[in-house]
C-alpha positions in Angstrom: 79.9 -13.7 -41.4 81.3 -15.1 -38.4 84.2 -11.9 -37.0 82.6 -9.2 -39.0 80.7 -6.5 -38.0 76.9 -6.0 -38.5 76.1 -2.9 -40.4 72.7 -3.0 -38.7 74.6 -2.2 -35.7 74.8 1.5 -37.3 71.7 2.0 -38.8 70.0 4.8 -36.8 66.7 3.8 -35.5 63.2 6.6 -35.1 60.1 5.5 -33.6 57.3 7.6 -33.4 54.4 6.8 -31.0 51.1 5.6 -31.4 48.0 8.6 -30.9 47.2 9.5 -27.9 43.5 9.4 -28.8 42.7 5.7 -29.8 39.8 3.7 -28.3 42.3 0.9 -27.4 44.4 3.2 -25.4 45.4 0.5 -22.7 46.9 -1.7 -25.4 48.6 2.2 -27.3 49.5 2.8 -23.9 51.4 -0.5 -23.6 53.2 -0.5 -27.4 54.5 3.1 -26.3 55.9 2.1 -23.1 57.5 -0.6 -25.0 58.9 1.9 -27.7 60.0 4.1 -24.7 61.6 1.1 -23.2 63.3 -0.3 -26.3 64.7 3.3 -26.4 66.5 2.9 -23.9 68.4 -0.2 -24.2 69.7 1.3 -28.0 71.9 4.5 -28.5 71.2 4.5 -32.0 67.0 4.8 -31.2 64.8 8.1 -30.9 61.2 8.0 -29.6 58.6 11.0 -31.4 56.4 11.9 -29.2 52.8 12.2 -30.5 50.5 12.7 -27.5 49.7 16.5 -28.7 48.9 15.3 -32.1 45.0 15.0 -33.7 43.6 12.5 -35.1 41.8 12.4 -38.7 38.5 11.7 -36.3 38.5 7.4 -37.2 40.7 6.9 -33.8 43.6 5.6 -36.4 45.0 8.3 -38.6 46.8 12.1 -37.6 45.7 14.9 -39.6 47.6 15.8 -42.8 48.9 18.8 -40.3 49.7 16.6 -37.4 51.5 14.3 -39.9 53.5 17.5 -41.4 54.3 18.3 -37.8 55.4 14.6 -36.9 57.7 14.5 -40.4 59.1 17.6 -38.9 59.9 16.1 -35.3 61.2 13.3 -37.2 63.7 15.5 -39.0 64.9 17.9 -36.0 65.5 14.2 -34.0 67.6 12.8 -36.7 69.8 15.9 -36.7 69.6 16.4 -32.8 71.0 12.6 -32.6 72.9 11.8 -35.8 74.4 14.5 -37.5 77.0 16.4 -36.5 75.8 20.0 -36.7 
C-alpha cells in the first residue's frame, strides 16, 4: 500500500452527541467536547447536536421522536456538508 491513497481519507464522518440529560454528565460533557474537538481537526466530520433532545426517562435512550428528529439532523448535515445541492 505504500504510495497509494487511503480511501478512508474520503469517507465522510457524522457524530452525534451524547444527551444532554445523563447522570454522568461531567464524563458526557467531556466525550462531547472531545467529539467537538475531533471535529475540528477533520473536514470530512459533522457534530449533531443533541442538547435539546429528551430522553426515554432511563438517563440513556432519546425518545422515538427525539431519535426521528436526530435521523433528520443527521440527513440535512450530510447534504449541508457533502452533497452538492
Amino acid at each position: 500500500m505504500s504510495g497509494q491513497k487511503s480511501h478512508f481519507s474520503t469517507v465522510p464522518i457524522l457524530l452525534g452527541e451524547l444527551g444532554s440529560y445523563s447522570k454522568e454528565k461531567v464524563q458526557w460533557d467531556s466525550l462531547n467536547l472531545a467529539v467537538r474537538n475531533y471535529s475540528k481537526s477533520d473536514i470530512k466530520t459533522v457534530v449533531i447536536e443533541t442538547a435539546d433532545l429528551k430522553q426515554l426517562g432511563d438517563y440513556l435512550h432519546f425518545t422515538s421522536k427525539s431519535v426521528r428528529i436526530l435521523g433528520n439532523r443527521y440527513a440535512k448535515a450530510y447534504q449541508n456538508k457533502f452533497l452538492d445541492f
